[in-house]
KEKOLGU-458526 format. One record per residue: residue in one letter; x, z, y of N, C-alpha, C in turn. Coordinates in steps of 0.001 Angstrom, whole numbers, plus 524288, in hexadecimal, padded with zeros to 5 digits. Each point is the difference from the previous one (the first is absolute). Layout:
BEGIN
AXZYXZYXZY;...
END
This chain:
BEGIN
X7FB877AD78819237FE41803897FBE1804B9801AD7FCD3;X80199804607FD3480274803507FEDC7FE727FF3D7FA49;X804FF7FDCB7FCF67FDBA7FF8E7FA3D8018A806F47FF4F;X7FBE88004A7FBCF800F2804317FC667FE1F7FF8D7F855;X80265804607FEC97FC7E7FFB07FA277F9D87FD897FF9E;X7FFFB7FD5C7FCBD7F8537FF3A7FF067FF9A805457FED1;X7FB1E800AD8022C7FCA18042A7FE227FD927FF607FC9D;X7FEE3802167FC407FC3E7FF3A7FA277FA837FEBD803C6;X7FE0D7FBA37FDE87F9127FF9B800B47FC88803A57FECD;X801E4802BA7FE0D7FBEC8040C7FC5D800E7805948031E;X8055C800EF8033F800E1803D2802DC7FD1D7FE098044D;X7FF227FB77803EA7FE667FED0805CB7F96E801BF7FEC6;X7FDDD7FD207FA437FAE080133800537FF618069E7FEEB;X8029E802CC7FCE87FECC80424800E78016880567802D8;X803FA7FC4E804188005B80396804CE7FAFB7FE2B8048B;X7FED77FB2A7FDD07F9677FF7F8055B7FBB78024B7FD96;X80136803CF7FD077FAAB803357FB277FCCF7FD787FCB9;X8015D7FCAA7FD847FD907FB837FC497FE8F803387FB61;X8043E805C47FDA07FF51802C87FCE98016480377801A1;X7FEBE805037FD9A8000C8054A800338068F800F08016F;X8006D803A3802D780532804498009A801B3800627FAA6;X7FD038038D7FD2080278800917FACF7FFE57FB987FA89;X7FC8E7FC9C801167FFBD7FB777FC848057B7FB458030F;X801A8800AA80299805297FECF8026A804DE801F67FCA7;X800CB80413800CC8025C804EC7FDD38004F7FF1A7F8D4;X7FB728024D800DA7FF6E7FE717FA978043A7F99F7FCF8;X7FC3D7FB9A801B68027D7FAE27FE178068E8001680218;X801688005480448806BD8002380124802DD803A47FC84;X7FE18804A47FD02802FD803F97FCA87FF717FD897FA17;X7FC6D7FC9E7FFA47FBEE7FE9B7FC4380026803B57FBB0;X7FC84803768025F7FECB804537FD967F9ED801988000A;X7FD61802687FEB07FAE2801407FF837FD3C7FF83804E7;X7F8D680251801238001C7FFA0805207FFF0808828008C;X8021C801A77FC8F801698065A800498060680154802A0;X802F97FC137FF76805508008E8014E7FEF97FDB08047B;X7FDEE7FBE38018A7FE437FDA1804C57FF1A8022F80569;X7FAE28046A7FBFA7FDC7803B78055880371805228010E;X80494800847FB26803D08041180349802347FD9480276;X802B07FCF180054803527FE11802277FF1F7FCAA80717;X7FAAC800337FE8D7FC427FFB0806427FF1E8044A80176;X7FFC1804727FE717FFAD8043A802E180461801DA801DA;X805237FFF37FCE9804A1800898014F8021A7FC8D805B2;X7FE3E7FA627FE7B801AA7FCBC8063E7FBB98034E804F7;X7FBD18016C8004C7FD617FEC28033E7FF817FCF180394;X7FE107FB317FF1E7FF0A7FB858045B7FCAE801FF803FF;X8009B7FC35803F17FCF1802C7805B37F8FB800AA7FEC2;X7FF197FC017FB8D7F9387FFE48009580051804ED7FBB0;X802488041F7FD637FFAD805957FF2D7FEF08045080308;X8038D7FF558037D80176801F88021B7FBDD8032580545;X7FC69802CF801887FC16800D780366802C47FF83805B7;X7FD987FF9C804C08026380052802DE7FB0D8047480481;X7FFF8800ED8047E7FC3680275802E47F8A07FC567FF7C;X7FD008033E7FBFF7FC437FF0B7FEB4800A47FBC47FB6B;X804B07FE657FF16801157FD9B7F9AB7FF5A7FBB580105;X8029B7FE82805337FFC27FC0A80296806BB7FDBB7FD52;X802B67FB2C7FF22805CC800D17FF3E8022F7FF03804DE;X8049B803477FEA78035B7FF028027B805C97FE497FF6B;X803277FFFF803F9804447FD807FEA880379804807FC9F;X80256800D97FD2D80369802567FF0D805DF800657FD32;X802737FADD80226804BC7FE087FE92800117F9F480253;X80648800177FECB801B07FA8980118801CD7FC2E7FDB4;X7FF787FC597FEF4802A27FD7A7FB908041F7FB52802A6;X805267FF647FF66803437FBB4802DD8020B7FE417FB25;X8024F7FAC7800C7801807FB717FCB9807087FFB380277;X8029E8008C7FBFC805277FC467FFC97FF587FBD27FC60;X8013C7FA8A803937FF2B7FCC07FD62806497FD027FE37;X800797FF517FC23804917FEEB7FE0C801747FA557FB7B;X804167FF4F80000802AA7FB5F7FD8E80132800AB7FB14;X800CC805E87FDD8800CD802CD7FBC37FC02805537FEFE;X7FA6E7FFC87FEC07FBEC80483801A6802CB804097FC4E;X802937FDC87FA5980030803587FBDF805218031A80064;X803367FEDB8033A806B4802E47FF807FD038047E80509;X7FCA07FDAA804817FEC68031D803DE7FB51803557FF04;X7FE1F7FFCD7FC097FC44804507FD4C80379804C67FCF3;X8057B7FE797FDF38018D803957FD0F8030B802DD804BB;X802627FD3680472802D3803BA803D77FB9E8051080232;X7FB207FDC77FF007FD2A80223802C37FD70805C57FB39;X800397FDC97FCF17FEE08056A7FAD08056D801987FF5C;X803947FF077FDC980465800937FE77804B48020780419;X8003D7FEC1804668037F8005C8037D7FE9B804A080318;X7FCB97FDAA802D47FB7A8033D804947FC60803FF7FC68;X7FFC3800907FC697FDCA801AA7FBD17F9B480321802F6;X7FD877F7D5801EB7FAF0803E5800D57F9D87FE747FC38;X7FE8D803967FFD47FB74800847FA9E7FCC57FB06800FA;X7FE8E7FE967FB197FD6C7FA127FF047FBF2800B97FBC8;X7FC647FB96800917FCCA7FF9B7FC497FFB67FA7A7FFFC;X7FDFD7FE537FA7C800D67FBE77FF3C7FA6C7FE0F7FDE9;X7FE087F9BE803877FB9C7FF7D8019B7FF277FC5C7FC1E;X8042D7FE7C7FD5B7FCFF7FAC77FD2F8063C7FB857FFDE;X801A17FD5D7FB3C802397FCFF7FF56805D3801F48042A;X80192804CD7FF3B8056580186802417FFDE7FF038061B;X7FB107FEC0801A27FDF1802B4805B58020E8051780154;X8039580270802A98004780498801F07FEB680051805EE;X7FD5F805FC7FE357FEB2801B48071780167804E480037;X8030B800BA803C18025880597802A67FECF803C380196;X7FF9A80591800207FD9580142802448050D8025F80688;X8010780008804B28010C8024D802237FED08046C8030C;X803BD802D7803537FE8A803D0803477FB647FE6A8045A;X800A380596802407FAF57FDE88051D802867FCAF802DA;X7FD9B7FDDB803A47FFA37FA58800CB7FD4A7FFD780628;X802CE7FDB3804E97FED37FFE8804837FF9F7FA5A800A2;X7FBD77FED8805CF7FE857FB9680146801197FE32805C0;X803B37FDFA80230801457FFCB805437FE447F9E480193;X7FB967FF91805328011C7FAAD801AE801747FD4D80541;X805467FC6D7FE91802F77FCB2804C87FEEB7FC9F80155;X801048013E806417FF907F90C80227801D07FB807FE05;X7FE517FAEE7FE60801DE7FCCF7FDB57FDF17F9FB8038B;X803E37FCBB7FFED7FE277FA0E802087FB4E7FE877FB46;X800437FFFD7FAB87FE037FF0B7FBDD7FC34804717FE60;X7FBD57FF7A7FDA57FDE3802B37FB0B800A77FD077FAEE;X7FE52804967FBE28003F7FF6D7FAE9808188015A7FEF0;X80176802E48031880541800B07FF007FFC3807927FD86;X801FF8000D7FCBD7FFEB8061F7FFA180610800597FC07;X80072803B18006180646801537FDE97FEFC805AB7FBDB;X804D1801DE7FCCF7FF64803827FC93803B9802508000E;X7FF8E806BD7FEAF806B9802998008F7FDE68021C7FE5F;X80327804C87FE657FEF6803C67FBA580421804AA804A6;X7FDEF804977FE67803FA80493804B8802EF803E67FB1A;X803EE801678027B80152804307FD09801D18048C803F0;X8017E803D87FE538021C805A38035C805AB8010C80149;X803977FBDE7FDC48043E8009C7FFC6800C57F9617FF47;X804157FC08803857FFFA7FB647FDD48059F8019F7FE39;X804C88010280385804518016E7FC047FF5F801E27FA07;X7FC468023B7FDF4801AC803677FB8B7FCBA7FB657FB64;X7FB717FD28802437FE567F9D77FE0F803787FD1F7FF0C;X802137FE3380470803337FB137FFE4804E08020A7FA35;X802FE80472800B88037C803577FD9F7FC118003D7FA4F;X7FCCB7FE767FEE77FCB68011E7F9E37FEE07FADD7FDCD;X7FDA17FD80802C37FFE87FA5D7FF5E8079C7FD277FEA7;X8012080161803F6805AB7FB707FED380397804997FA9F;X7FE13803377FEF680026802A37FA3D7FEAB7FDA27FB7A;X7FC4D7FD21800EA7FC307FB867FD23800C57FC77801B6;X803767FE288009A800737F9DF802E87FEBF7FCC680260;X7FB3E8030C802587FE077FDD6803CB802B07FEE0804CA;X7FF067FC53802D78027D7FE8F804887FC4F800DA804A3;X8028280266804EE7FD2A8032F8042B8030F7FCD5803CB;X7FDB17FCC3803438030E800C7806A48001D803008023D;X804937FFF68046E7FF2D80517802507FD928019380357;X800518058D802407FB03801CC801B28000A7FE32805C6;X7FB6C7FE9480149800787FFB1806167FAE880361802B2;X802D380204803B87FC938026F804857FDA27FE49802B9;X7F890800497FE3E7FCAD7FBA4803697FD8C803CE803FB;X8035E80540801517FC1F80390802787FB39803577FD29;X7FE187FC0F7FD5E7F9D5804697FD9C80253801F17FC02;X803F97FC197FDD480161800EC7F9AA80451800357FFC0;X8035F800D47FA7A805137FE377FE8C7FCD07FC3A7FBCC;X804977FAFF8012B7FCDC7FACC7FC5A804307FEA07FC7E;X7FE7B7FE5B7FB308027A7FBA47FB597FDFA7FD517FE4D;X801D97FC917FE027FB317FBFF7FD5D803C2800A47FB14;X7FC82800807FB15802A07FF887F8DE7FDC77FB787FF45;X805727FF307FC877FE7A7F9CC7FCF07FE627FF807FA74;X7FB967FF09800047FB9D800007FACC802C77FDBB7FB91;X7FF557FFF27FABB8032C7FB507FE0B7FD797FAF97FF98;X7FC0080012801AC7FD4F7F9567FF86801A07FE3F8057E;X80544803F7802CA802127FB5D804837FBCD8021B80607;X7FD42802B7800B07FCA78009B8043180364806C080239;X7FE127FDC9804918027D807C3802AF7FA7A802E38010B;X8010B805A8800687FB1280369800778032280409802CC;X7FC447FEB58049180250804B1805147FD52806B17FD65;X80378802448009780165807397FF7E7FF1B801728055A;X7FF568034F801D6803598024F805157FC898071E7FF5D;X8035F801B68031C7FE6B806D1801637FF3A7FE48805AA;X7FC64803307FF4F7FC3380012805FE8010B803B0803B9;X8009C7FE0A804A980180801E4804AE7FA81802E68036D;X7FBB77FC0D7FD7C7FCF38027E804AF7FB2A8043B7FB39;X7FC7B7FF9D8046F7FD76804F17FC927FB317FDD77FC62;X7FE44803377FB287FCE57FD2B7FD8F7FB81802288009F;X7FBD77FBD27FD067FA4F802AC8000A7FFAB803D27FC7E;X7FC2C802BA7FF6D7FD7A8035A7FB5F7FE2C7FD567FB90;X8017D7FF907FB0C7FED07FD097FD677F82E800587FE2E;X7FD6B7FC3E7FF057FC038006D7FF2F7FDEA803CE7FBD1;X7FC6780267800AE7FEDD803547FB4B7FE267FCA37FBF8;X800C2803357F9F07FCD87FBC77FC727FB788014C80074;X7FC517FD8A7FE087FC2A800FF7FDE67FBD4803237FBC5;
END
């Protein structure tokens, strides 16, 4: 098992729907339950969300870096990478990223899955990042991609690469 942060008790029960979307919202801003329900309409969670006959559906992904330092690797991730966040409760941040593809490999094992992030250019990345001090290995040619892995500051690497092969159509929203 994979230590990570505790999760607040009060977040596990009310991500299994113990309370309302916006009575969630609400108590983590601790703010009214009027600021609550904007601010639930603003997230739209999946049970908002209609799907064909208002059935839900999937419509996003959510992945975990799990880290030794969550809080230096939350600010690379607003601050550095400068990507948009909201903040769920007790300096909880969640990201929002680009579209988002799902590929699956042969493996001896399950329960193994991996995380990268793509960009369109890794030279002109790597060249922006080590601007910022970030540290980039260098690139290697895996065929599909050009690859790097950046080094987080809580000490963990996070594979980059520009893609070689071709992508899907990203899903429509909803």
């Amino acid at each position: 098992m994979v230590a990570r942060e505790a999760c607040p008790r009060a977040f596990c029960e009310r991500a299994y729907g113990l309370l309302s979307y916006a009575d969630t919202i609400a108590s983590w801003a601790g703010a009214g339950r009027t600021a609550g329900v904007k601010a639930a309409r603003r997230a739209r969670p999946w049970h908002h969300v209609g799907g064909i006959g208002g059935i839900p559906v999937i419509v996003g992904a959510h992945s975990i870096i799990y880290s030794k330092n969550p809080e230096a690797d939350r600010a690379f991730l607003r601050d550095v990478l400068k990507f948009p966040s909201v903040d769920v409760g007790h300096g909880w941040l969640i990201f929002g990223l680009p579209p988002a593809e799902v590929a699956v490999h042969p493996a001896e094992h399950n329960d193994v899955h991996e995380f990268y992030l793509m960009c369109t250019d890794i030279e002109a990345l790597i060249q922006e990042l080590n601007g910022q001090g970030v540290e980039c290995s260098a690139v290697q040619n895996q065929g599909w991609g050009l690859l790097t892995q950046v080094t987080l500051p809580g000490g963990g690497k996070l594979g980059v690469y520009q893609p070689r092969h071709a992508r899907p159509a990203p899903m429509p929203a909803s």
